[in-house]
C-alpha positions in Angstrom: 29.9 -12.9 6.1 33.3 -11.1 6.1 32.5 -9.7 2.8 29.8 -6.7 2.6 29.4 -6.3 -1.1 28.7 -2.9 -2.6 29.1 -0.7 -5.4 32.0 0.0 -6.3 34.5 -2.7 -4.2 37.3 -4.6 -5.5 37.2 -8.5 -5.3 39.5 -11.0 -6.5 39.3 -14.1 -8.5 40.9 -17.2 -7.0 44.3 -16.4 -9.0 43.9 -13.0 -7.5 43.1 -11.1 -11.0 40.8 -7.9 -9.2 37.5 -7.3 -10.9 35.0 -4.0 -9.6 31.3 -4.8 -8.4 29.3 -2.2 -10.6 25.4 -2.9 -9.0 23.0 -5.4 -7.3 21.1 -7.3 -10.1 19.0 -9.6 -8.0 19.1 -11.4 -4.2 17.6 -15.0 -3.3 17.5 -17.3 -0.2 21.1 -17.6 0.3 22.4 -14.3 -1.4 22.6 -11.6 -3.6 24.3 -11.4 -7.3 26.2 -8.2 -8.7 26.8 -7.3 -11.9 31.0 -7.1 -12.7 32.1 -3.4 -13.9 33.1 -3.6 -17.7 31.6 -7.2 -18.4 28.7 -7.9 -18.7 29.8 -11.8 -19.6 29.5 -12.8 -16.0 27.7 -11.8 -12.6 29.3 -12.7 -9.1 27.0 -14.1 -6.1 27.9 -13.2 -2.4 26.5 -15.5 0.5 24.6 -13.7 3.2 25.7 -16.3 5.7 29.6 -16.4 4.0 31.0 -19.9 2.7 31.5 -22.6 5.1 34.2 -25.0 4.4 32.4 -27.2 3.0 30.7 -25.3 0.5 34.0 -23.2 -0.4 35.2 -27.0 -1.1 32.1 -27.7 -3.3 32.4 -24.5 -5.2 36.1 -24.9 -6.2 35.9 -28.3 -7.0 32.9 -26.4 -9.4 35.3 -24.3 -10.6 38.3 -26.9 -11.7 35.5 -29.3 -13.5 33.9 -26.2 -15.7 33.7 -27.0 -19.0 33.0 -25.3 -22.3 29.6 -27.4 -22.6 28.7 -27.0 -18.9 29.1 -23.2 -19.3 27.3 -23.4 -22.3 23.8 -24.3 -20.7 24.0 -23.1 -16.9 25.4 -20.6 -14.8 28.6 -23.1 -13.7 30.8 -21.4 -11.4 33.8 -20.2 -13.2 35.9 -19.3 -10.1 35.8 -18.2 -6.4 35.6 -14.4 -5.5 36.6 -13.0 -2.2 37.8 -9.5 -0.6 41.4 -9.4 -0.1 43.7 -11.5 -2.3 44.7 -13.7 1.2 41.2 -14.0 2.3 39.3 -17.2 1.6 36.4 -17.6 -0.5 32.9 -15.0 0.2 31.3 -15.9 -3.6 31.9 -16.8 -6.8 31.8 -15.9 -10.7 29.4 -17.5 -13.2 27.7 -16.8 -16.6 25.2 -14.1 -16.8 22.4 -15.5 -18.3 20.4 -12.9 -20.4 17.2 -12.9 -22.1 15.7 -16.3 -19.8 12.7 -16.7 -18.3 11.7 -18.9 -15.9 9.9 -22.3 -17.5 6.3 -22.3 -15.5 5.9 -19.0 -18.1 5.5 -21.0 -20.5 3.1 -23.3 -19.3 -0.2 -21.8 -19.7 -1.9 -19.7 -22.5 -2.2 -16.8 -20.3 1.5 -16.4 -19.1 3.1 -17.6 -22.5 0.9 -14.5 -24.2 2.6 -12.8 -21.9 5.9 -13.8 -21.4 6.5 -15.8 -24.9 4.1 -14.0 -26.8 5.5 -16.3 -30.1 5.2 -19.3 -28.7 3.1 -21.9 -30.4 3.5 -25.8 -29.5 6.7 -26.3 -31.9 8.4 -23.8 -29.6 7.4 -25.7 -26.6 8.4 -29.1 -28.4 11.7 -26.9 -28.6 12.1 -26.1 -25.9 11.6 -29.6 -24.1 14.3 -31.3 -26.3 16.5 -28.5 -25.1 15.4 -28.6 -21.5 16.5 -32.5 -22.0 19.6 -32.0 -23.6 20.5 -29.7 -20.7 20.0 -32.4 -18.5 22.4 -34.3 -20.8 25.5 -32.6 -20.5 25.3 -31.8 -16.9 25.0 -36.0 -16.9 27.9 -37.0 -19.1 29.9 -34.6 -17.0 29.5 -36.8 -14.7 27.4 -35.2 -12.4 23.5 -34.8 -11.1 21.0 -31.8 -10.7 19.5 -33.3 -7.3 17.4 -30.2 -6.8 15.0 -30.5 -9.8 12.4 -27.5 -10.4 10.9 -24.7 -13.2 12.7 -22.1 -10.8 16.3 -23.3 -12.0 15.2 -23.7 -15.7 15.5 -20.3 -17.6 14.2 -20.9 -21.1 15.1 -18.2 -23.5 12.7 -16.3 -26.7 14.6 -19.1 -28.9 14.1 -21.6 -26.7 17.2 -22.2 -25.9 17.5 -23.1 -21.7 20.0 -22.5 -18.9 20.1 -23.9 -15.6 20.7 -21.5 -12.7 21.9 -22.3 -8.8 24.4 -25.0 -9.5 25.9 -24.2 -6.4 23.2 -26.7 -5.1 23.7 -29.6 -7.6 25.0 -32.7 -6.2 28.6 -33.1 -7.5 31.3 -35.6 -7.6 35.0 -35.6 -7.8 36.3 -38.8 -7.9 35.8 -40.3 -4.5 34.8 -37.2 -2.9 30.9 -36.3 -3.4 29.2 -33.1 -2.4 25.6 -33.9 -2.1 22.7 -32.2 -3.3 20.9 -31.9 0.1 17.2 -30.1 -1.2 14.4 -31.0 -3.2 11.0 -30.1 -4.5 8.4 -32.7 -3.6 6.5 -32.6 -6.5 9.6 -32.9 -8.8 10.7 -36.1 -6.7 10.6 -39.9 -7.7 8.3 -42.1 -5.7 11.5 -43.9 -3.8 12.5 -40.3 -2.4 9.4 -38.6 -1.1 9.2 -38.4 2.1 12.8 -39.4 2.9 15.6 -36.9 4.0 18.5 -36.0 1.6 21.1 -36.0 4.2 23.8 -38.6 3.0 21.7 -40.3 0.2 23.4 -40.0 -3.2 21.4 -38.9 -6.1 21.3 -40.2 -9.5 20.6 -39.7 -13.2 17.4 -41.3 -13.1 16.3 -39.4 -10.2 16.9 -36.5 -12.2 15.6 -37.8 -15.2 11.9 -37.8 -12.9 12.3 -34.0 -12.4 12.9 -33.5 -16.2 10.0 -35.6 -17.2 7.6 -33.2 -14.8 9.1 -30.2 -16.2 8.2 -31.2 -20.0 4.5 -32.8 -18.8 4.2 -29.3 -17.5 5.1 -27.9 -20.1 3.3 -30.1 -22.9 -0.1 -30.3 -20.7 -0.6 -26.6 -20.0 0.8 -26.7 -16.4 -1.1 -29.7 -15.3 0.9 -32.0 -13.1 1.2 -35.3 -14.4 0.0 -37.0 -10.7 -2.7 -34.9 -10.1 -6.1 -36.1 -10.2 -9.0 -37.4 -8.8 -8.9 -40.7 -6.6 -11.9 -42.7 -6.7 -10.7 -44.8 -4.0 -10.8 -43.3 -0.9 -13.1 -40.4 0.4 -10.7 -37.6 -0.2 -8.3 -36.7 -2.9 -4.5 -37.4 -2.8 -1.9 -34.7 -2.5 0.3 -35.0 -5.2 3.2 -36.3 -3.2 1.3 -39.3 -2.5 0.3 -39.8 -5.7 3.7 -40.1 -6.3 4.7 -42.0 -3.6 2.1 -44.7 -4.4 2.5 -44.6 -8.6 -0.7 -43.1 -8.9 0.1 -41.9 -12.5 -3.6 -40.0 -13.2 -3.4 -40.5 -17.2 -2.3 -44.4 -17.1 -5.0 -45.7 -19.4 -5.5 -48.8 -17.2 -7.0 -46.3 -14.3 -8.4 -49.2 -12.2 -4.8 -50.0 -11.0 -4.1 -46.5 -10.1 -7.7 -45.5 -9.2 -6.9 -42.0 -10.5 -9.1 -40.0 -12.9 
């Protein structure tokens, strides 16, 4: 990328206001986020590979559809970053969420003692309705998760949730879309397993299957609400076929689904 970002550099927001990268706070995948110099409001996130095109596109599209409610529950990019004030978009600014962990934390006795040491199942009734309601808004905004997982649910001591890497939801902007081109397979409805995301639109309902994973997990003490045992066949299914074949394992009419 044409950006190296260090400690101590000056970027600049899209309207060219400069802000000062204090020090790395945490790297994935795709890149690395830094925390800003004298705010500790937002973080910025450089790409190892730069921003193609494309993805500068998605991103600043991102940026003019932010809302107040959007910002509210996820780290939304706020607006693009980049080196010089003529040079075109390396990253971009978001929310820093604080005081989030990630949801599979709280989904067994052991971690939750650990990680949500208050947590009793009120909490993690709580924290499903907000999980939900997350969903919700990103929804009536018009627009769809795609990538559906615990690692972009945070859920917080209160149980309040954000959703991180929206760089990767699936986003639309009137007749342009910008799709969401990953997934988990054990997050995805039975009509997408197996098939690839290039050029197939996402939907509510498609995330609404993640969601409804996410709070089984989270209500059932990790256990995946596909897996099981099959009684008809000589070996088990993998949970993606389970799903592919609506091999729900606690339908209480188990002959149909011959899963126990």
């Amino acid at each position: 990328m044409s950006l190296q970002p260090r400690k101590g550099i000056t970027v600049y927001t899209a309207d060219n206001r400069p802000l000062v990268l204090d020090q790395e706070i945490g790297k994935g995948g795709e890149g690395s986020v830094w925390a800003i110099a004298g705010d500790t409001s937002v973080v910025a996130k450089f790409y190892y590979r730069g921003l193609e095109t494309e993805k500068a596109r998605k991103i600043e599209v991102m940026c003019r559809l932010k809302s107040d409610s959007l910002l509210k529950i996820s780290a939304w990019p706020i607006t693009t970053l980049k080196g010089k004030p003529t040079d075109t978009p390396d990253g971009l600014l978001m929310p820093r969420v604080i005081g989030h962990q990630e949801a599979h934390l709280l989904y067994t006795p052991k971690s939750r003692r650990t990680s949500f040491p208050e947590a009793q199942f009120p909490f993690i009734v709580h924290a499903s309705i907000n999980s939900a309601r997350a969903f919700a808004t990103v929804h009536e905004a018009g627009q769809v998760i795609g990538d559906v997982n615990h690692g972009n649910l945070l859920i917080s001591g209160d149980a309040q949730v954000a959703l991180i890497d929206c760089d990767s939801f699936e986003i639309t902007d009137g007749k342009a879309v910008f799709p969401c081109m990953v997934g988990v397979p054990t997050y995805t409805p039975p009509e997408l397993q197996g098939q690839s995301f290039q050029g197939f639109r996402r939907t509510k309902q498609h995330d609404a299957f993640g969601l409804a994973v996410l709070i089984f997990h989270m209500l059932f003490l990790g256990r995946h609400p596909f897996a099981g045992i099959f009684r008809g066949g000589t070996s088990d299914k993998t949970i993606e076929d389970a799903i592919r074949e609506f091999r729900f394992a606690y339908d209480p009419d188990n002959r149909q689904t011959e899963m126990a």
